[in-house]
C-alpha positions, 0 to 999 in steps of 0.5 A: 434803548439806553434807558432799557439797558441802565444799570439799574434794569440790568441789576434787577435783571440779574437779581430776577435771574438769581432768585429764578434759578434758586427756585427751580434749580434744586442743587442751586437752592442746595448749594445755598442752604449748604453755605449757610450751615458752613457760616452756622445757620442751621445747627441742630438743637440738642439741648431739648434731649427727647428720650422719651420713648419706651425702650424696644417700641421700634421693634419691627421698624425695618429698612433694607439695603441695595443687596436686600439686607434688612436692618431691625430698629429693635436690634440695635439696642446698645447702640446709638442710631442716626437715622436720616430720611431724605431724597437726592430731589431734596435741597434741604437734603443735598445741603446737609448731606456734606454734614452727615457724611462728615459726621459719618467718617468721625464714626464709620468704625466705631461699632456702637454709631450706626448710620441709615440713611432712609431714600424716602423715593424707594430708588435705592440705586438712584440713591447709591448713584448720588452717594458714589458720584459726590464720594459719600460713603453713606448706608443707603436703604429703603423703607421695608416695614410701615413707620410709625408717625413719630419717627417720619411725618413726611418731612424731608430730611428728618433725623432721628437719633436713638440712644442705647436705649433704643429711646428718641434722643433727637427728632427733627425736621429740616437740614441742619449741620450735623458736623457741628462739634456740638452734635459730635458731643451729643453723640459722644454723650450718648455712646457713653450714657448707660 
């Protein structure tokens, strides 16, 4: 029995344990990936500045609101636009939603930075129910019109950035820490760019 119960055995035990519970407990997985982005893994790369896109392509690229209120893509030009597709099953979402709700409050009342955050499930109060419980004040909306491939391949999370433009300035799959000051400054550029 002592040879079963050595410190060795019982560390493999826990580490065992560990890795089970980071593989099939989802806010665990999230709750790690979330650490990483605060110790500075997982910044966005803005250095490889897209735009280059037709302006007015994603005209018809539409998303609803839990109240039924549609949001055209091809309407926001003049605007800088952070669209986020992800899902509250998601770990990689749940670890970079802290980053974008924090980049959020730094823009939530400044008329030229829109935020849509894309539920990919369609489960809009489901989604609503994650934003209010974690005290997020995040746009939630659903899909409402097909979206072309370049702007979602089925990765989650993805984001998107539009520029005035209405071009792709940043497109990237997997979570990053979009409160990087960083990124702050690339949106800032963008607002600015004519």
């Amino acid at each position: 029995m002592n040879k079963i119960l050595n410190r060795k055995n019982i560390f493999n035990a826990v580490l065992i344990a560990l890795f089970l519970v980071l593989l099939f407990v989802p806010p665990a997985k999230a709750l790690v990936l979330e650490g990483l982005m605060k110790i500075g893994f997982f910044r966005p790369d803005t250095t490889t500045v897209q735009a280059n896109s037709k302006s007015g392509e994603f005209s018809g690229v539409k998303f609803k609101d839990i109240s039924g209120k549609e949001v055209d893509l091809g309407e926001l030009k003049g605007k800088v636009v952070f669209l986020n597709f992800w899902a509250t099953w998601c770990p990689p979402c749940l670890a970079e939603m802290p980053s974008v709700n924090a980049l959020y409050e730094k823009f939530k009342t400044d008329k030229d930075v829109v935020f849509i955050l894309v539920d990919a499930d369609s489960q809009l109060p489901k989604a609503q129910q994650f934003m209010d419980k974690k005290g997020y004040g995040l746009p939630v909306y659903a899909v409402a019109s097909d979206i072309p491939e370049n702007l979602f391949k089925g990765s989650l999370p993805t984001t998107v950035v539009f520029d005035r433009e209405g071009r792709i300035s940043y497109n990237e799959s997997g979570a990053a820490n979009y409160a990087d000051p960083k990124f702050i400054t690339f949106i800032n550029k963008l607002k600015a760019a004519n």
